[in-house]
RODO-2510 file (C-alpha; in nm, 4 decimals, decimal comma):
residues 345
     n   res          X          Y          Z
     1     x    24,7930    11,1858    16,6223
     2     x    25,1045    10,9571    16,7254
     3     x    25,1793    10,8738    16,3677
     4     x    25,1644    11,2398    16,2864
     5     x    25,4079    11,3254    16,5466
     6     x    25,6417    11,0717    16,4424
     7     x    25,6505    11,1788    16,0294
     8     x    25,7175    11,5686    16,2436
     9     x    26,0146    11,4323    16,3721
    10     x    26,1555    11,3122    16,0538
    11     x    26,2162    11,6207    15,9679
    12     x    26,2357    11,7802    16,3048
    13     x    26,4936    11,7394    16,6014
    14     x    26,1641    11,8301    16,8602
    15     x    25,8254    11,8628    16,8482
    16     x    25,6451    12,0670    17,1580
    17     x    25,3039    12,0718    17,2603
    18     x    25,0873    12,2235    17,4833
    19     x    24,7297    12,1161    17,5916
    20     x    24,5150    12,1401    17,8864
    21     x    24,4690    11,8997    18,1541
    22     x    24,2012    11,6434    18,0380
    23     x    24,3416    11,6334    17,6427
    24     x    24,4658    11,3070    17,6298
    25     x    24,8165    11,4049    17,6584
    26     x    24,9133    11,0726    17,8617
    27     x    24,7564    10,8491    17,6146
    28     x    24,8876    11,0301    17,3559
    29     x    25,2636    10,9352    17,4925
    30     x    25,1095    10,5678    17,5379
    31     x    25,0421    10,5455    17,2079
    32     x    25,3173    10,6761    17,0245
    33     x    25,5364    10,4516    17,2297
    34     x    25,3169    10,1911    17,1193
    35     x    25,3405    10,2264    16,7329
    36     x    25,6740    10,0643    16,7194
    37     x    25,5288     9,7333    16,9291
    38     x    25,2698     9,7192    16,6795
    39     x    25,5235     9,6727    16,3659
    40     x    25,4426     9,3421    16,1586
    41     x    25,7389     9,2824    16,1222
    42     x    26,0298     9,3404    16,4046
    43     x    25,8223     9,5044    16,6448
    44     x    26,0407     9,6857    16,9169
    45     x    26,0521     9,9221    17,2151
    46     x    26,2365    10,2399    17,0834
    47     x    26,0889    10,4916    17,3352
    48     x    26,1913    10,5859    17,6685
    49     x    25,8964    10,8018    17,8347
    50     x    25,8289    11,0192    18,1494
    51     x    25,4846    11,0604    18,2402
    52     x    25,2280    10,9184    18,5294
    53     x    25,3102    10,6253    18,4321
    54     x    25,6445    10,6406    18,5119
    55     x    25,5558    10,7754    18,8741
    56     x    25,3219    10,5355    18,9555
    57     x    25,6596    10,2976    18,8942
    58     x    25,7747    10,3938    19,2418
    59     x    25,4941    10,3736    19,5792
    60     x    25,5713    10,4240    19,9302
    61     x    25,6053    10,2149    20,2292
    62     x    25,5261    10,4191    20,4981
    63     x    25,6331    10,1889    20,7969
    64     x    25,2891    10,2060    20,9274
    65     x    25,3621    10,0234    21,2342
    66     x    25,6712    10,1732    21,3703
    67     x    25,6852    10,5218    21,1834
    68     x    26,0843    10,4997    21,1188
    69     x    26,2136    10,2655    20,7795
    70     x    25,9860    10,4712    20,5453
    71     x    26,1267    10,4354    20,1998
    72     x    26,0208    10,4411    19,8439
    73     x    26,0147    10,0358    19,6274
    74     x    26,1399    10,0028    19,2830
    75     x    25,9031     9,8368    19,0487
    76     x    26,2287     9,6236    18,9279
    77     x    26,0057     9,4785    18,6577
    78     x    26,0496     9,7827    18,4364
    79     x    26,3187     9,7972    18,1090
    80     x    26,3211    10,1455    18,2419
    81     x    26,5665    10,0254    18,5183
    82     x    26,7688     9,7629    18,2883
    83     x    27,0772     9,9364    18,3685
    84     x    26,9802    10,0800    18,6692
    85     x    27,1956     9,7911    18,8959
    86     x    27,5081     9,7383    18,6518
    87     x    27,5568    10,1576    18,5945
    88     x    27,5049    10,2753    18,9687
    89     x    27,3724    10,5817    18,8948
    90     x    27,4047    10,7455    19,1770
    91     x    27,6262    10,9985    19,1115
    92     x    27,4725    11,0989    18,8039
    93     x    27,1375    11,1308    18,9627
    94     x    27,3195    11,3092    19,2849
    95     x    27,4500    11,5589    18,9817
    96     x    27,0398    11,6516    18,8524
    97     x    26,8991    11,6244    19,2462
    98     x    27,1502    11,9117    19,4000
    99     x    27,0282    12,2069    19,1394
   100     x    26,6724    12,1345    19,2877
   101     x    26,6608    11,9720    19,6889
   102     x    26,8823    11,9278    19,9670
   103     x    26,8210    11,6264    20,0393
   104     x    27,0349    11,2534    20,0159
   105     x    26,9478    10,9517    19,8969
   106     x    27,0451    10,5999    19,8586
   107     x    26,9412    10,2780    19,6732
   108     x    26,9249     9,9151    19,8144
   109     x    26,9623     9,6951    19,5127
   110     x    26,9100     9,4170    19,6755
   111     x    26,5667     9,4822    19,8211
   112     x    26,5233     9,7611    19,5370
   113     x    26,3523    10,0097    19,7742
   114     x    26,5097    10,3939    19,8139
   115     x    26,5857    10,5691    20,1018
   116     x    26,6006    10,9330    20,1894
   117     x    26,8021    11,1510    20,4165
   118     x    26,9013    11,5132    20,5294
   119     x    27,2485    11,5505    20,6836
   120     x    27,4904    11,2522    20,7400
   121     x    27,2545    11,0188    20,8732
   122     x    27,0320    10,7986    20,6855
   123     x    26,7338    10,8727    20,8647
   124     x    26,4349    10,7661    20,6304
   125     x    26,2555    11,1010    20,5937
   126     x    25,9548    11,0921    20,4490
   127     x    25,9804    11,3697    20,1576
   128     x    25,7156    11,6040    20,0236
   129     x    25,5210    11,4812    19,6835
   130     x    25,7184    11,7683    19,5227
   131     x    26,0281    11,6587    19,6308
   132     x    25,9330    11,2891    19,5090
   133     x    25,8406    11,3806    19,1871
   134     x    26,1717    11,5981    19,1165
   135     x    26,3474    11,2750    19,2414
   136     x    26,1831    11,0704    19,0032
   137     x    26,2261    11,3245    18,7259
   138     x    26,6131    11,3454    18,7698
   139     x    26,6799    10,9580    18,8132
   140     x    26,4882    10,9971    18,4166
   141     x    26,7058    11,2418    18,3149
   142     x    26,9957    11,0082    18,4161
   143     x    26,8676    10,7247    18,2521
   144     x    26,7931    11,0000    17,9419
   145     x    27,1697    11,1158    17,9778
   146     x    27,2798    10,7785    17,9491
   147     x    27,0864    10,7065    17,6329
   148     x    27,1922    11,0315    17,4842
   149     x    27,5332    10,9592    17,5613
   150     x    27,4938    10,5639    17,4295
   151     x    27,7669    10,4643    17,1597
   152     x    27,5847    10,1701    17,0260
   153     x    27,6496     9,8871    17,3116
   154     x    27,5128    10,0026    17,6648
   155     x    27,1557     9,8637    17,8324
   156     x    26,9805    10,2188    17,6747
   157     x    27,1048    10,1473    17,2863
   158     x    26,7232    10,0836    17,2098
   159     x    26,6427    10,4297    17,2954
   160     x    26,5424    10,6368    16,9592
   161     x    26,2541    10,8497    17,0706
   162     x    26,2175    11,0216    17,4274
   163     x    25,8671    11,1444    17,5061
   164     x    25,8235    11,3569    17,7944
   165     x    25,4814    11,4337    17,9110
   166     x    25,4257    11,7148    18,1721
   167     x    25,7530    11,6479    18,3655
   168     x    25,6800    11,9251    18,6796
   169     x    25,3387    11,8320    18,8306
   170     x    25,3379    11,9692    19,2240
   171     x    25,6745    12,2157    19,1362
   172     x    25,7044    12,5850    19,2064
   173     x    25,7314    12,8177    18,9574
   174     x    26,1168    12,8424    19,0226
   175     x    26,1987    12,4764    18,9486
   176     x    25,9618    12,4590    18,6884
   177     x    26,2381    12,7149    18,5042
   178     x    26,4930    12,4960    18,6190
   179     x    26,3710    12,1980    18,5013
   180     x    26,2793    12,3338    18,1452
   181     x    26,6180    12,4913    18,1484
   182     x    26,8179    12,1845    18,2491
   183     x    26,6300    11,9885    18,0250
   184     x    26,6183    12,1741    17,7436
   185     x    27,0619    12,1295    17,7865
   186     x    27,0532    11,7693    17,7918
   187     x    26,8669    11,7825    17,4723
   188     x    27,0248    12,0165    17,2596
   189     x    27,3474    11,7931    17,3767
   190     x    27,1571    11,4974    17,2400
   191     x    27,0075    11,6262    16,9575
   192     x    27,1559    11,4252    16,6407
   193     x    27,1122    11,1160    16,8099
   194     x    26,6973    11,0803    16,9858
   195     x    26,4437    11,2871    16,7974
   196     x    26,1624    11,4123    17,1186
   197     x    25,8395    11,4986    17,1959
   198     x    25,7636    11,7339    17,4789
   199     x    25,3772    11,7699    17,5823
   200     x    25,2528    11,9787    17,9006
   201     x    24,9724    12,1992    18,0663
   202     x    25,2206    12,4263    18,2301
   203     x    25,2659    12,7352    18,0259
   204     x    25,5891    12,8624    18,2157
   205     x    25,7635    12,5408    18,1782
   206     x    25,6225    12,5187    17,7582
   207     x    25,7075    12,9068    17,7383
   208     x    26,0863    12,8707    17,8701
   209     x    26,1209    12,5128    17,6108
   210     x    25,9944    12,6926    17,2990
   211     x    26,2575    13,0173    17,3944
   212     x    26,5247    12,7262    17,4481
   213     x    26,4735    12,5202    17,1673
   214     x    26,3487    12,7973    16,8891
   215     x    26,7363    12,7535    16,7418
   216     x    26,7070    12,4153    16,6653
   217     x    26,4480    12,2450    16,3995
   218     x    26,1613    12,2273    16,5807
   219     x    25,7489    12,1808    16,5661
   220     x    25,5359    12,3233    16,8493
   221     x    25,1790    12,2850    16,8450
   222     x    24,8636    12,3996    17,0886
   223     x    24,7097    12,0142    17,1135
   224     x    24,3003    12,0859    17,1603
   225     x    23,9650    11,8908    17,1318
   226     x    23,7500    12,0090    16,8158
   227     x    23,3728    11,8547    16,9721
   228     x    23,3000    11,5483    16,8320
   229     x    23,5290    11,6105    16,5639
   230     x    23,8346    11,4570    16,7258
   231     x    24,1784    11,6940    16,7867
   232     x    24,3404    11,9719    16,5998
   233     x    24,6399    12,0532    16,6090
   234     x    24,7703    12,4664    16,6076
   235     x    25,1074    12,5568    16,5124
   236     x    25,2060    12,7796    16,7631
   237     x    25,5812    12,8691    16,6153
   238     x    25,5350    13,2369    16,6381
   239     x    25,3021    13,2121    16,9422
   240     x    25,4233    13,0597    17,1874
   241     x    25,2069    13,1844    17,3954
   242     x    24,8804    13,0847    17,2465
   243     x    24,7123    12,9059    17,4518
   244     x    24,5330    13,2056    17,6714
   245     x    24,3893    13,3678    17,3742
   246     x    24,2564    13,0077    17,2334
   247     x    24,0680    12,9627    17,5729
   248     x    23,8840    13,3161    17,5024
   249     x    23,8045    13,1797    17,1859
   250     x    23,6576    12,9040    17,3331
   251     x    23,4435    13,0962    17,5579
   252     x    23,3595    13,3404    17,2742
   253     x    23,2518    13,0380    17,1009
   254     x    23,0525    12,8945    17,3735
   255     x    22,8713    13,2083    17,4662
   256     x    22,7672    13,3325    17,0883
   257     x    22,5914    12,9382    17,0329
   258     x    22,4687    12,9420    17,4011
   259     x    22,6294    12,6279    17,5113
   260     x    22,7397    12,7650    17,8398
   261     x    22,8676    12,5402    18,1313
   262     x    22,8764    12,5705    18,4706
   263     x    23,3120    12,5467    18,4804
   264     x    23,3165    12,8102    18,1967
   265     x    23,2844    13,0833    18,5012
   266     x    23,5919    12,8777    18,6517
   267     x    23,7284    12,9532    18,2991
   268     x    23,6652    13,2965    18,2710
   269     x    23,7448    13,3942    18,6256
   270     x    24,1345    13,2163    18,5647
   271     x    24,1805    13,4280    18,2665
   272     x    24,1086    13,7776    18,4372
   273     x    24,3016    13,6153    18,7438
   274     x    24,5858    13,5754    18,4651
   275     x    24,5402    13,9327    18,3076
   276     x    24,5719    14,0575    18,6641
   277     x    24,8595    13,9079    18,7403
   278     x    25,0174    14,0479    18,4433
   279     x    24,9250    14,3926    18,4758
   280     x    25,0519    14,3976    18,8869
   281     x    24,6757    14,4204    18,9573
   282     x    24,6247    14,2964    19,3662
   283     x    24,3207    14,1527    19,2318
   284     x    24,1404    13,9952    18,9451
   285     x    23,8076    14,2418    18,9752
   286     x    24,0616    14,5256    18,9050
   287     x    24,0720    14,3766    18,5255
   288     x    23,6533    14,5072    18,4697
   289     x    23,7377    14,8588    18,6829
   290     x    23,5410    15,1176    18,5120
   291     x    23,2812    14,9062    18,3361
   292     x    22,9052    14,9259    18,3614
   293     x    22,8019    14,6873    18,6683
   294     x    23,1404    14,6535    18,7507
   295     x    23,0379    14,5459    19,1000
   296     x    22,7744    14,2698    19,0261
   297     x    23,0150    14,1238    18,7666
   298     x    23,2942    14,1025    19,0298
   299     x    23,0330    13,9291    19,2711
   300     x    22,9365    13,7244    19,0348
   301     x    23,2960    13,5567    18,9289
   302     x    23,3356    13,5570    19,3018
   303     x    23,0311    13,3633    19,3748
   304     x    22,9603    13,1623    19,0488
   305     x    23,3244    13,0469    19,0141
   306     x    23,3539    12,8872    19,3242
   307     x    23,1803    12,5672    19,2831
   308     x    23,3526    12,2443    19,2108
   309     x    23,2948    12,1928    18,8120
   310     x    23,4503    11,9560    18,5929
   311     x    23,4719    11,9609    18,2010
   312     x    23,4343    11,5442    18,2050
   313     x    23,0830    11,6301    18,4084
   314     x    22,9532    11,9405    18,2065
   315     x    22,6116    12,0901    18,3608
   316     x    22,4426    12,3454    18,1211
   317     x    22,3641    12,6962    18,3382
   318     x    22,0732    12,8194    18,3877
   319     x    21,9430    13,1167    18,1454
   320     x    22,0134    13,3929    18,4219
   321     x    22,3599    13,3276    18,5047
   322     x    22,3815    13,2304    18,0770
   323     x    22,3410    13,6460    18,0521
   324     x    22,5517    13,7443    18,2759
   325     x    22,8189    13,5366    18,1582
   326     x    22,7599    13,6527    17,8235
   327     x    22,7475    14,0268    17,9632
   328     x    23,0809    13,9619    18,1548
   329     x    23,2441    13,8013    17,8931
   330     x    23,1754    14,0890    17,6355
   331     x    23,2574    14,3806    17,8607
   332     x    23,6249    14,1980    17,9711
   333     x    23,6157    14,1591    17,5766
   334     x    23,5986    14,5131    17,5092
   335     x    23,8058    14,6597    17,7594
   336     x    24,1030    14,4160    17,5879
   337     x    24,1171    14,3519    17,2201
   338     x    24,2232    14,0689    17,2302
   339     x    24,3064    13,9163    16,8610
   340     x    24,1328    13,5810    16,9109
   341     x    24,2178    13,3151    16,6319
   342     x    23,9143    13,1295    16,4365
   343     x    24,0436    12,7723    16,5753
   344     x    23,7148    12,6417    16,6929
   345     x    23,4609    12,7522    16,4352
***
């Protein structure tokens, strides 16, 4: 899949993707950053990447003993900081922080540690995980700037490929448009000289990329397990939008060969939680109004939906609750025609 995505972007400027949480997105990133370390012959680092493992480059000290120097260390080890020091990039940071927080902060590159503040005083607040991940995500947009903006001799010259997997984990709705906005910018700015990959789970923040970026050369895909089969890719380049009607396809799938899960309710009960939503509905029971045992179906999703399933744990249901899933299912089914692609036969 990595190699794939690089012979895209040989004739591409950007490749999107979008995939649920659990895909493999995150080793996907790994590995395509990989390929180039694996060369025979002149093996090299040629991508700079944002994903967990780029948060995990920063932890807290929380000052557990007297509750006040709370600040964030710098894994200094990193080439993603090799011109962190000589650049002091503050201000451009600063520039990326403002559109999304009010808060300060400033770097000790001596002890490489981070501290935060709100008003003139450095007071070493402890910020929100939200806040700490757009903090992270706008020192790598710096560092991307800089790379962009590279003629050939700076720290970032090795810088060919960006890869940026799911970049707003804990952000509101709001920011996520911000960020997708913002970023989409820097790219289009830097677009004849890094070829990148984009992968997320967010559909707002994939929707408002593909609508920025549908100018330029592009390649989106929807990014989903096929069994034991592997991955397929989808092109998704005139819908954008794909991925709610693959997930009915998936439960159509499930529920015509009987191999029903206990998450699938969590499944179905998100997508008429979604359809709600979009037609102003108060709640997601308002999306079966008017079909035959409307009531026990809504109790149901209500009741059967609540549990705490996982996909990487699947537990077959029983035969009852295999019916009325089935029965839900169909009657949601016929109430919206849905046109529901033949991706997982």
């Amino acid at each position: 899949m990595a190699v794939r995505l690089r012979d895209d972007l040989n004739n591409h400027h950007f490749v999107l993707l979008y995939a649920y949480n659990g895909t493999g997105k995150t080793r996907l990133s790994m590995e395509f950053k990989n390929i180039s370390k694996k060369k025979k012959k002149n093996p090299v680092t040629d991508t700079l990447y944002y994903n967990a493992f780029t948060e995990d480059l920063f932890h807290w000290n929380n000052d557990l003993e007297n509750d006040t120097q709370r600040h964030l260390i710098i894994n200094r080890n990193s080439r993603f900081f090799e011109g962190f020091r000589e650049l002091a990039l503050e201000e451009k940071i600063f520039n990326f922080l403002e559109r999304y927080a009010d808060f300060d902060f400033r770097i000790d590159y001596d002890a490489w540690t981070i501290t935060f503040n709100k008003g003139e005083e450095n007071n070493h607040i402890k910020v929100s995980r939200g806040e700490e991940n757009i903090f992270i995500w706008c020192i790598f947009l710096a560092i991307a700037e800089l790379a962009i903006d590279d003629d050939g001799n700076g720290p970032y010259n090795w810088v060919k490929f960006i890869y940026i997997d799911d970049p707003i984990s804990s952000l509101d709705d709001n920011n996520a448009i911000g960020v997708a906005s913002d970023l989409a910018k820097l790219l289009k700015k830097g677009k004849d000289k890094v070829k990148v990959v984009i992968s997320s789970h967010h559909s707002l923040f994939y929707n408002v990329m593909y609508n920025e970026l549908k100018k330029i050369e592009h390649k989106s895909h929807f990014l989903h397990k096929n069994g034991a089969d592997g991955y397929v890719l989808r092109a998704t380049d005139e819908t954008p939008f794909f991925h709610h009607v693959a997930m009915l396809a998936e439960l159509k799938k499930v529920s015509e060969n009987g191999s029903i899960n206990t998450y699938h309710f969590n499944m179905l009960r998100g997508i008429l939680e979604k359809t709600s939503t979009f037609f102003g509905y108060d709640d997601f029971s308002s999306c079966i109004n008017g079909v035959e045992d409307e009531m026990l179906f809504s109790r149901a999703l209500n009741l059967l939906s609540h549990g705490k399933y996982s996909i990487y744990q699947p537990v077959e249901m029983n035969e009852d609750n295999k019916e009325l899933f089935n029965r839900i299912l169909t009657a949601f089914l016929e109430k919206y025609e849905f046109q529901l692609p033949e991706i997982f036969a």
